[in-house]
N, C-alpha and C positions, 0 to 999 in steps of 0.2 A: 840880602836875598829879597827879590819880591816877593810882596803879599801875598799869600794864598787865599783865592776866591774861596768864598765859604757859603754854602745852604746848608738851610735847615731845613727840613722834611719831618713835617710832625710841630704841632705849635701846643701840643697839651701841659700839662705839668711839668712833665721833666725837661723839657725843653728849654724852661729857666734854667736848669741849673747848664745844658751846653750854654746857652747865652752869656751867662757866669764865667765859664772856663773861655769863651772867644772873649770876653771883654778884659780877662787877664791875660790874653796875650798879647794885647796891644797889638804892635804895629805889625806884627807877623801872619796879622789874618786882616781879611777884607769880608766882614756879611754882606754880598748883596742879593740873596733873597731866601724867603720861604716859602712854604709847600703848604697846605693842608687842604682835606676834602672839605671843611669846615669854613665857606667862604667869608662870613662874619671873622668869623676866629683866628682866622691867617691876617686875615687884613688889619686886625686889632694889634696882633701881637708884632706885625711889623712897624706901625704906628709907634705902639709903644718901646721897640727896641733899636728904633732909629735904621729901619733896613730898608732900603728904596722898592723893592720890587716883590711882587707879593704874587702867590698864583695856588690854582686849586687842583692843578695837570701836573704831576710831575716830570710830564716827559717833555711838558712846553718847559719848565724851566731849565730842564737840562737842555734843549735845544737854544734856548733864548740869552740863557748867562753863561753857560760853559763852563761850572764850577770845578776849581782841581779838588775841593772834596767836601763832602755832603754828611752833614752830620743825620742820620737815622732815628728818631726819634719819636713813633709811631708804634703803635699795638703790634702785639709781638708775630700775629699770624703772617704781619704784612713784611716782615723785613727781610727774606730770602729775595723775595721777587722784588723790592726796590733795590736791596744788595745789589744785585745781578744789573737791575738797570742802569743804577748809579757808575757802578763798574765799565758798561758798556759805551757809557755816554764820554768814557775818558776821563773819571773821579774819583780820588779815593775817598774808600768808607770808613766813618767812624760810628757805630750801630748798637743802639741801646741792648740792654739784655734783656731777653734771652737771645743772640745772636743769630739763633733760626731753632727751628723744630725737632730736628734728626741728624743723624748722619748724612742719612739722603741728603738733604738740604745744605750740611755741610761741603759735601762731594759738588755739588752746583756751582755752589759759589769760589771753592775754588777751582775752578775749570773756567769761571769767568775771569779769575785770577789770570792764570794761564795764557788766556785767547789775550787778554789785554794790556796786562804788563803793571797792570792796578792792584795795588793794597786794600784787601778790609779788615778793618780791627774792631774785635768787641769791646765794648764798653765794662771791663771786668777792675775799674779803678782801685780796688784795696790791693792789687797790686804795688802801685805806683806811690804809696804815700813812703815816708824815708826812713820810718821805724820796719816796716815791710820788708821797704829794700836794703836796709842794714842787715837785718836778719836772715836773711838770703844769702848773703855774703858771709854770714858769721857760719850758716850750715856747708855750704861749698869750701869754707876754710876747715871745717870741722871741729871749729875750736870751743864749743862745747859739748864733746863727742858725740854718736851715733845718737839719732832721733831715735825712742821710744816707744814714746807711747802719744796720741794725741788727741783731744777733744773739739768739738764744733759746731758751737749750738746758734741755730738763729732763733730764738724766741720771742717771735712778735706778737702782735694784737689787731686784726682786722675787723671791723665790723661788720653788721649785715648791710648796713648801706653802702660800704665801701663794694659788694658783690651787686649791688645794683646797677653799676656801668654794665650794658651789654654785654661785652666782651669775656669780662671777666668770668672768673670761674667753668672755664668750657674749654676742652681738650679742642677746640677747631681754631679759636681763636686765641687763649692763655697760654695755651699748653701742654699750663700743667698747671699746680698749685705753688704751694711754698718754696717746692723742691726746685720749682724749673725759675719763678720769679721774685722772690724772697731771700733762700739762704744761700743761692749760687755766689752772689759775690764773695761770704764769707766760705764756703766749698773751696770755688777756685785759688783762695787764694793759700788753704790747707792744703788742697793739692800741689800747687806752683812750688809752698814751701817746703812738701817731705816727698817730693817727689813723682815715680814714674806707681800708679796702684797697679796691685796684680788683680784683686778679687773685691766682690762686694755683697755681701748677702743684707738683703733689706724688707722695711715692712713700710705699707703707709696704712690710711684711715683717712676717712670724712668723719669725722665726730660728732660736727657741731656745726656747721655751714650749711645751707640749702643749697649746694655748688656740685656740679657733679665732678670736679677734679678733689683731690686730697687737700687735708686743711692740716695731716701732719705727715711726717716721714720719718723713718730713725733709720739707721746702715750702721754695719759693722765693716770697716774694708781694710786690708791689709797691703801692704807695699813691698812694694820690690826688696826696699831694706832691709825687713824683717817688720818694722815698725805695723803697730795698730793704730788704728783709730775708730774714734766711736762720733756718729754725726746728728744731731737732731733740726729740722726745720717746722713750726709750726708759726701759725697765726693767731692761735686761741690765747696768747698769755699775757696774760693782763700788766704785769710787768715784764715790759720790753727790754730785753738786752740780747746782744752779738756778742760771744766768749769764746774766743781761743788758748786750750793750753797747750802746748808742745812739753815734754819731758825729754831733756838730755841726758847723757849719760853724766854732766855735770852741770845740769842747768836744769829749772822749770823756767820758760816764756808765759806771759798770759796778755792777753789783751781785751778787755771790757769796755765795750762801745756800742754803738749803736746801730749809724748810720752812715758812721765813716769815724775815724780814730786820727789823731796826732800822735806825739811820742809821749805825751803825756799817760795815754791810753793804756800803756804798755810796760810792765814790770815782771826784771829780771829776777830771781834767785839764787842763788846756788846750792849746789848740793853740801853735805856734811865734807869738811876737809877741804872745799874752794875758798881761796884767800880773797878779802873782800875785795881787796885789788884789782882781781882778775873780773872781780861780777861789777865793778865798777865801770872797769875797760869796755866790756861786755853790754852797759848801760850807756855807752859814750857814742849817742847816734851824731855822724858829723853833723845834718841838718835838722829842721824841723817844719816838712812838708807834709800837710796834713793829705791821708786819699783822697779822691777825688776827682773829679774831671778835668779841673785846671793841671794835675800834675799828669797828667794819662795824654792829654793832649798837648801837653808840652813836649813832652816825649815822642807823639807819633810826631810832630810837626819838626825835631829834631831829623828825626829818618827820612820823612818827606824831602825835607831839602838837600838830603844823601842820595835819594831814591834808591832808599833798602828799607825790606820790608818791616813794617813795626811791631814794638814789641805787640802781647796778646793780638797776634793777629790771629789767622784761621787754622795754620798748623801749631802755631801758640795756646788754641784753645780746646783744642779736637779733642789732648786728654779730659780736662773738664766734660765736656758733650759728651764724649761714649761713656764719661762715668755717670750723668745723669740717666742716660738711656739705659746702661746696668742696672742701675739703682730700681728704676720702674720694674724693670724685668724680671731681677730679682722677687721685689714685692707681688708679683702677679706668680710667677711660677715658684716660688716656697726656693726656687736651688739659687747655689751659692754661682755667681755670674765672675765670668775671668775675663778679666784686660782682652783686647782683639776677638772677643767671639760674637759679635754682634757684627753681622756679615750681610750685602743685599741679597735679600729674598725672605728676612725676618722681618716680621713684623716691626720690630724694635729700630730698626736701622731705619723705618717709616718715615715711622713716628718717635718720640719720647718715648710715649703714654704705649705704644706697642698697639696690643688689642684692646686695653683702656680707651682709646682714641677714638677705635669702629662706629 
């Protein structure tokens, strides 16, 4: 296959790590430019990454390179309305989290979907690593019975300097807090693995930040299975860890990480009366692909060359997004928030943040 043209839009920090995931694809991708408002900073960071062409205009570089797809890699208020352009320009997206703001913003982008015949996919990587996707495959086989009970803690540590970027910390520009830029990767990927949720009753807090978004969140939500889960995201904790446990009816899962997990990460159990045999089998991931970008974009770059749509794309991720916007909802109005009731003309379908946002 040829190479798929590739920009970047967006040259800040995380933008290494796409440059990271393109330079492991080798010959399957071509970078020939990047974007950013930041005239110094673009031109640096194409210097440094060996990319020929450099520009401050997104919409000159979509007219000038013609890229088949555009990695999104820019403050998160900004990516519905590059989404949409990048889309229009005839490219598909691969788009940092948080993916966009609302439902509203959801409903946009795909409709630019639609008009175009283009894919955009979020950036939701703890998907894709192979302890992940083993385990995905272990709960659709069912073979260590009905999911439970589940746990989801993002517990990080931000400082107050890190709320000094502009952006940060403001429902116009972030979001949100933890909730919307923090512990969604490890959310989404709680979600993706037990399932379709019915319900979500939630609380947040500013504690301890000078930010007007929340610095913690907790939810209680329940799923179609029957299964619970209990969720916590904060930034205050000095000791940083990412924990997932899942409860089978013949199994405990857990995974203790950080910022992305290998199979190393990840330890099985069994219940009383499981042969170790079976928790053996059960611990027998075929690979060992750590999450991450490289594997997320290997994957969409597989569908690309299909022209079918990739995985965690925008109907891939919609459950994730309306449970975030529950979760808010919840925490503002005290009631307990149900799958599909966040509808246009609520607030909540806005924004995230709802009336948090006004």
């Amino acid at each position: 296959m040829q190479a798929a043209r590739v920009a970047i839009v967006g040259t800040g920090g995380i933008a290494r790590s796409h440059m990271a995931a393109l330079r492991a694809a080798g010959e399957r991708v071509e970078v020939v430019a990047a974007a950013d408002v930041d005239g110094p900073r673009v031109e640096a960071f194409a210097a440094d990454n060996g990319i020929p062409h450099h520009y401050t205009d997104v919409g000159e570089l979509l007219a000038a390179e013609r890229p088949g797809l555009v990695h999104v890699a820019t403050p998160p208020a900004t990516h519905t309305g590059l989404a949409v352009q990048c889309l229009e320009a005839g490219a598909w997206v691969l788009c940092e989290k948080p993916l966009c703001g609302s439902l509203a913003d959801l409903d946009r982008i795909q409709e630019a979907e639609r008009r175009t015949g283009r894919h955009c996919a979020s950036v939701f990587q703890w998907r894709f690593g192979s302890a992940g996707q083993h385990l995905h495959r272990l709960i659709d086989e069912e073979a260590m019975g009905r999911a439970l009970v589940g746990v989801c803690s993002t517990t990080w540590y931000r400082d107050v300097a890190y709320y000094e970027v502009p952006w940060r910390g403001r429902w116009d520009t972030e979001l949100g807090g933890p909730t919307m830029g923090h512990g969604n990767h490890a959310m989404d990927l709680f979600l993706w693995l037990l399932g379709e949720w019915r319900e979500v009753s939630a609380m947040i807090g500013t504690l301890d930040r000078a930010i007007a978004v929340e610095d913690v969140s907790m939810a209680m939500v329940r799923f179609e299975s029957g299964a619970m889960g209990s969720i916590v995201n904060s930034v205050l904790s000095p000791r940083q860890e990412t924990y997932l446990r899942l409860d089978f009816q013949r199994s405990t899962v857990e995974v203790r990480a950080l910022y992305g997990y290998g199979n190393d990460s990840w330890t099985f159990s069994g219940a009383p009366g499981v042969e170790e045999a079976t928790v053996e089998g059960w611990r027998a991931i075929p690979e060992d692909v750590p999450s991450g970008h490289p594997a997320q974009l290997r994957a969409l770059l597989d569908r690309m060359e299909r022209d079918q749509a990739p995985p965690a794309d925008t109907a891939g991720v919609r459950t994730t997004i309306e449970f975030l916007s529950s979760l808010y909802k919840s925490a503002v109005t005290g009631a307990v928030v149900e799958r599909g009731s966040i509808r246009p003309g609520d607030p909540f379908y806005e924004h995230v943040g709802g009336t948090l946002a006004r």
